[in-house]
C-alpha positions in Angstrom: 76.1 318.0 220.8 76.1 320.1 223.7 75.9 320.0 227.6 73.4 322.3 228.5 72.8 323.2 232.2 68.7 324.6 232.5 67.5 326.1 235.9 64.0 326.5 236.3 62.7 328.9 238.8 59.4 328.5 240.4 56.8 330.6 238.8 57.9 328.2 235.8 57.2 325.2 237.8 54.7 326.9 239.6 51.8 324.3 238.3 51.1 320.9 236.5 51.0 322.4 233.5 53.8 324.5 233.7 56.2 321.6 234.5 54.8 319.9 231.3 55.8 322.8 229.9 59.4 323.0 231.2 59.2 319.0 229.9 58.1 320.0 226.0 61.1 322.5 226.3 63.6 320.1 227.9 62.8 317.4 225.3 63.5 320.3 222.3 66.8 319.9 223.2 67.1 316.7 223.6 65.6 315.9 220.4 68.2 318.2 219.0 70.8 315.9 220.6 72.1 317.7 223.2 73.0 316.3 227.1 70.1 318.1 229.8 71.2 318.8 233.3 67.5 320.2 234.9 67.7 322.5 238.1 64.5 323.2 239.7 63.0 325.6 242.5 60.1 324.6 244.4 56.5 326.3 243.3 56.1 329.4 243.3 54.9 330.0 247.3 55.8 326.5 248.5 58.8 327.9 250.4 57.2 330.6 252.1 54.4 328.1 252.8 56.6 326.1 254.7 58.5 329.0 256.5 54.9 329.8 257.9 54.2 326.4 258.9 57.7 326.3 260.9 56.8 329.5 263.0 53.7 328.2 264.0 55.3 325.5 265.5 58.5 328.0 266.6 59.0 331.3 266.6 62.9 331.3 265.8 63.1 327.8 263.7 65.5 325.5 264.4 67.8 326.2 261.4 68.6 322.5 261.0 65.1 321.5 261.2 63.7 324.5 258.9 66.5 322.8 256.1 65.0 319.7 256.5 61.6 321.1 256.3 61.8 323.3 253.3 64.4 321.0 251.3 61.3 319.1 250.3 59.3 321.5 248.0 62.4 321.1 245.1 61.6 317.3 246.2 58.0 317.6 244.5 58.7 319.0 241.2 61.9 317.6 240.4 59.9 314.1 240.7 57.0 315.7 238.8 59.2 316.5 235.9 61.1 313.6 235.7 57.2 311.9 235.3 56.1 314.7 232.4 59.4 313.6 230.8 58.8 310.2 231.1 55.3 310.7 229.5 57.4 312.2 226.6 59.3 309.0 225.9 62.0 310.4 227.6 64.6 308.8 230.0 64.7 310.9 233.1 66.1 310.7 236.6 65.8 312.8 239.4 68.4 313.5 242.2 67.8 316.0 245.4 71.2 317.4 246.5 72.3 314.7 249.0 71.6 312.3 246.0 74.3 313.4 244.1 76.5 314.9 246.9 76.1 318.4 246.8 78.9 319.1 249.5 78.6 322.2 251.4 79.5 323.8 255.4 77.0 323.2 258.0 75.9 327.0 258.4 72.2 325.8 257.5 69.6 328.3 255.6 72.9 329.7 253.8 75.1 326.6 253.0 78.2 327.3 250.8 79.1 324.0 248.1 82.2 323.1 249.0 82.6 320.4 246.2 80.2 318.2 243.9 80.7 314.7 242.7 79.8 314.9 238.8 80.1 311.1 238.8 76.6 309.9 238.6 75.4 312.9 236.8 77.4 312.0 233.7 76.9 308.5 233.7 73.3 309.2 233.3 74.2 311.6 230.8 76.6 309.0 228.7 73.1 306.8 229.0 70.9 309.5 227.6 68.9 310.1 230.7 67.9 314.1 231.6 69.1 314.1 234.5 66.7 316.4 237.0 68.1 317.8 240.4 66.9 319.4 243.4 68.0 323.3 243.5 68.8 325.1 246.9 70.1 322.5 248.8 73.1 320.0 249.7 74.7 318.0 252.3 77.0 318.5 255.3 80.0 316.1 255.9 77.4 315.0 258.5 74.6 314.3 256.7 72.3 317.2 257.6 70.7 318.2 254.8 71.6 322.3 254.2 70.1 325.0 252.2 71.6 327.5 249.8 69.8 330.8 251.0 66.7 332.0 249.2 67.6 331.8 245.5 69.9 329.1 245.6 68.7 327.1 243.0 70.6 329.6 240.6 73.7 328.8 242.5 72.9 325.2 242.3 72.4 325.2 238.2 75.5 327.1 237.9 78.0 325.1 240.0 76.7 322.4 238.5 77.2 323.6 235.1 80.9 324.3 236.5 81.4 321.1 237.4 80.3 319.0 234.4 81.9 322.1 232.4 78.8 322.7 230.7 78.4 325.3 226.9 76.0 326.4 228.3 74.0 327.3 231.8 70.6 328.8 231.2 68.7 330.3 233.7 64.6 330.4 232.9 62.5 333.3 234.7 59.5 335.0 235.1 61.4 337.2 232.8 63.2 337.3 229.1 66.4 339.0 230.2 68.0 341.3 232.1 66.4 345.0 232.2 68.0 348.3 233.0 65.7 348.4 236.0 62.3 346.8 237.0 59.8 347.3 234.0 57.0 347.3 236.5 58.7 350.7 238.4 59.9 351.8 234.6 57.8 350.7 231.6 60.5 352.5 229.8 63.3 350.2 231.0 65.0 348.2 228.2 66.3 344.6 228.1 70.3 344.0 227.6 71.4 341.8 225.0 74.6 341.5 226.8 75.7 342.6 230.3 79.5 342.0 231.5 79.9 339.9 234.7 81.6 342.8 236.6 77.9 344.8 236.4 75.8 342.1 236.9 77.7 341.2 240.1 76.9 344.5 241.5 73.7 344.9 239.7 72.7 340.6 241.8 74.8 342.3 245.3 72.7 345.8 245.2 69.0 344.3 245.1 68.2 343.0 241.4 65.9 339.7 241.7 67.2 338.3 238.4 70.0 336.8 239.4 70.8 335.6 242.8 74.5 336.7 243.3 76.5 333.7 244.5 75.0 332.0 241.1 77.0 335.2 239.4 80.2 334.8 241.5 80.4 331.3 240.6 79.9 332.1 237.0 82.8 334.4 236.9 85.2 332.3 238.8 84.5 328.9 236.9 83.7 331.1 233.3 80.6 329.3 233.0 78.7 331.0 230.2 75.3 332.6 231.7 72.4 332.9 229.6 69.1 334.5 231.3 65.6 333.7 229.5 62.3 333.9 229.4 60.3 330.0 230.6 57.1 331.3 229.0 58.4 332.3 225.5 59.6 330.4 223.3 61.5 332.6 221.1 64.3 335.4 222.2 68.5 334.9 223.0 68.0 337.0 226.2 70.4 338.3 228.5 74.0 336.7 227.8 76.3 337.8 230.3 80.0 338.1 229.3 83.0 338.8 230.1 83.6 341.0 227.2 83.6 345.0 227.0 83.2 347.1 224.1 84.4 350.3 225.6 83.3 351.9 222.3 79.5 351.0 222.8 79.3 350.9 226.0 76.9 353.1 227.9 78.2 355.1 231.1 74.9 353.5 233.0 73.7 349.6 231.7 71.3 349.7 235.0 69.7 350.9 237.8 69.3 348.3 240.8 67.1 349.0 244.0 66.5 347.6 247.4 64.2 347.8 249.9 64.8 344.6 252.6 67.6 346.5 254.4 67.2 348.7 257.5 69.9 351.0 259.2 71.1 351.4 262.6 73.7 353.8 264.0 75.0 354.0 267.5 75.2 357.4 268.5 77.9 359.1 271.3 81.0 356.5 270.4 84.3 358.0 271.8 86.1 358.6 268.8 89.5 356.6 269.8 91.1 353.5 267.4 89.5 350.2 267.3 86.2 351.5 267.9 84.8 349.8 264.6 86.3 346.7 265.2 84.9 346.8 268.8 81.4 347.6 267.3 81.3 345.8 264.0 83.6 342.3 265.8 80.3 341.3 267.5 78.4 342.0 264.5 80.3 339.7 262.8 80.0 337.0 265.2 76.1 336.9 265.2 76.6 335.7 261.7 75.1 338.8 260.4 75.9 340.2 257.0 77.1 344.3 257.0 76.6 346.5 253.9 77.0 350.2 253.7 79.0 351.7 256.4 79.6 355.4 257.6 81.6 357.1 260.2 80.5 361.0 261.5 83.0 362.7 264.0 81.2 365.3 266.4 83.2 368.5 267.9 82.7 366.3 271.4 85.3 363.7 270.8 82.3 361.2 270.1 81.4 359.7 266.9 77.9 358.3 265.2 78.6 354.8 263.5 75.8 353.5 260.7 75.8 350.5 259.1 73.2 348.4 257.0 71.7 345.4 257.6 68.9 343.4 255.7 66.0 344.2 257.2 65.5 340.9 258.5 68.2 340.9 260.9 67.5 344.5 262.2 66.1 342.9 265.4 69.1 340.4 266.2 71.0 343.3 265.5 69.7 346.0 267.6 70.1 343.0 270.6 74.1 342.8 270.1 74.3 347.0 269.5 72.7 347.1 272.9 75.2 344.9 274.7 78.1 346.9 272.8 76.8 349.8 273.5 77.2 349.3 277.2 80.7 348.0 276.1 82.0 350.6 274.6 80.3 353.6 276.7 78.2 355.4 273.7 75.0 357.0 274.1 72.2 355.3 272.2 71.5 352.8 269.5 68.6 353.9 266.7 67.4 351.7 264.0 65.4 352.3 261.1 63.4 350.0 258.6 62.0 352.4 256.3 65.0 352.7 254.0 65.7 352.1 250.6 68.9 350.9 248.9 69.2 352.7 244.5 72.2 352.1 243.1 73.6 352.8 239.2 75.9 350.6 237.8 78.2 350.4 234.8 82.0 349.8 233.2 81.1 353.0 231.7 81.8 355.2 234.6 85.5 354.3 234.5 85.9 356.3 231.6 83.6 359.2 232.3 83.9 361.5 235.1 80.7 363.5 236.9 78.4 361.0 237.0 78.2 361.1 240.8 77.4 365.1 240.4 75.1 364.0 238.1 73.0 361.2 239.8 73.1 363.5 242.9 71.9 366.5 241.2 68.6 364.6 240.1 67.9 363.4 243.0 68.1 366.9 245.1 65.9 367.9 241.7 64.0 365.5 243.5 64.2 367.2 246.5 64.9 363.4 247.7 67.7 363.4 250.8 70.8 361.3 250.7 71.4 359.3 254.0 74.2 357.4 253.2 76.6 357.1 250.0 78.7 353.8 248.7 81.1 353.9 245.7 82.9 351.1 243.7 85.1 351.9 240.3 81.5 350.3 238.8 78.4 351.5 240.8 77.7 354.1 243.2 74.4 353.6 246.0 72.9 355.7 247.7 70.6 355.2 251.0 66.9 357.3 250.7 63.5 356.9 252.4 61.8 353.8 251.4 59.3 356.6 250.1 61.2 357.9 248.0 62.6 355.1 246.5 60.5 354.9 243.0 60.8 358.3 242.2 64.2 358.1 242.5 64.6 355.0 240.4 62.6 356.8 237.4 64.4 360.1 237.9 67.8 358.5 237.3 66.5 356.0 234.4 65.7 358.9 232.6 69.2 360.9 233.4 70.8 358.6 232.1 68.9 357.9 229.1 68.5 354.5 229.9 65.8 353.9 228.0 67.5 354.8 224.7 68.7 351.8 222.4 73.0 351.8 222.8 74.3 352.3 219.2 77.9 352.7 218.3 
């Protein structure tokens, strides 16, 4: 008998049906006697549906309000499940976050769990209930009810599944695995039968939807073993990710990851002296706004242009505090733009084999497709293009790489 941890995302709940669905596959395991922990989004377009709603009422939502208000679509198909399992014969509960205290800070729309209190979740285990709880959301020390950030039920099914120190946490998509890149940009692309922690982490931090990439960062600090599947087939292993490597099969490349929500601003004319970065990126910071890529030009003039990324939605808040610093500091000018795109390539492989920079490069200029900005890790290397631009480049580099080829040893 195992413990298996199953998060549902909301195309799979995103109907009646499909949560009797989600209930036929619960009770499978069940029957075969294993112990169910359930984690479930909201349906498919209920969040956004409530987002709306808030900025009718207010254009900048109250973020304490907008937790309370969107913490409720998990409310409606965690009870809606717990009913299709009951109809099964099954015994069922269902808990939102606060239920079971899902502790997290008070920085609402992206809580971080602090700590969960297992103790209710496996007595109803030890009773033979399924046990069905709330994704995306917690508690503050409060009371306030937080949310995780968008994808946080993945985070939810996986701390969970850290706590209770579940076999297994399986995570049920839209999709049956993880893909070198997005079939519907590649038709080529291939799914991985495994993929090592270290790549998805980068692959979840540089734009991939699979995974969202606290779930991943949790996984790897806990060990919680990570299975991605398919909710709407009903045969397939999937994606397991690992922490092994077999250097001797592994490709250079295991996938390409793209991004279009971030925008880029640069504030032109900054005297080039020390502290200039802290002076620029401090406030930044301070807004509670989340820096990606960064890169520093020095002019003949004794100035200096600073860039950074942002996601796109904060490009507004942003430009507000660049203006203020810019007076600050004495620089020139402050330019922002939306229509960029985030490819990256990841893999373990590039340790171990050199030129693969020269080689990603090369096939874009191939492209004649212009490289704004460049970030590298021992694992990944991204590059900043217009938003344009961005498909052909994913579909150039697939094909450099050979993605599409099955690995063999």
């Amino acid at each position: 008998m195992a413990l298996i941890v199953q998060k549902y995302g909301g195309t799979s709940v995103g109907s009646v049906e499909r949560i009797r669905n989600v209930a036929e596959r619960v009770a499978k395991f069940k029957m075969l006697g294993h112990q169910v922990v359930v984690v479930l989004s909201a349906m498919s377009g209920e969040t956004n549906r409530l987002i709306a709603l808030a900025k009718e009422i207010q254009k900048e939502p109250d973020p304490r309000e907008l937790d309370m208000l969107v913490s409720t679509g998990e409310q409606v198909t965690i009870a809606l499940l717990a009913m299709a399992l009951k109809d099964l014969g099954l015994k069922a509960r269902s808990y939102t976050g606060p239920q079971i205290r899902i502790l997290t800070d008070s920085a609402h729309t992206k809580a971080r769990i602090l700590s969960i209190d297992e103790e209710r979740l496996r007595a109803d285990l030890d009773s033979g209930h399924v046990v069905v709880v709330a994704g995306f959301q917690g508690v503050d020390e409060a009371g306030n009810i937080t949310t995780l950030g968008r994808g946080g039920s993945d985070t939810t099914g996986v701390a969970l599944a850290a706590a209770l120190k579940a076999d297994e946490c399986q995570i049920y998509t839209d999709v049956d695995g993880v893909y070198t890149t997005d079939p519907r940009i590649v038709p080529e692309a291939r799914k991985l039968a495994t993929i090592t922690f270290e790549e998805m982490l980068e692959l979840a931090s540089l734009g991939s939807k699979v995974l969202q990439i606290r779930s991943v960062e949790f996984a790897g600090k806990y060990k919680v073993k990570l299975r991605v599947l398919s909710s709407f087939q009903d045969e397939g292993e999937g994606t397991l990710i690992t922490f092994e490597e077999d250097s001797m099969e592994q490709p250079i490349i295991s996938g390409i990851a793209f991004n279009r929500d971030e925008a880029k601003l640069t504030i032109v004319g900054v005297p080039d002296k020390p502290g200039v970065a802290a002076h620029i990126l401090g406030p930044i910071a301070e807004a509670n706004i989340d820096v990606d890529m960064i890169v520093q030009n020095v002019g003949m003039d004794g100035t200096t242009d600073f860039s950074f990324t942002v996601h796109r939605n904060e490009m507004k808040k942003a430009m507000d505090v660049l203006g203020m610093v810019k007076t600050a500091i004495g620089a020139r000018d402050v330019i922002g733009d939306d229509k960029i795109a985030k490819v990256s390539i990841v893999g373990i492989g590039m340790r171990n084999h050199a030129g693969v920079a020269g080689r990603m490069f090369k096939t874009l200029a191939d492209e004649n497709i212009n490289i704004q900005m460049i970030s590298t890790s021992e694992i990944k290397i991204s590059v900043i293009v217009d938003d344009k631009y961005m498909e052909l480049a994913v579909r150039a580099l697939h094909q450099a790489f050979e993605l599409e080829k099955p690995v063999t040893a």
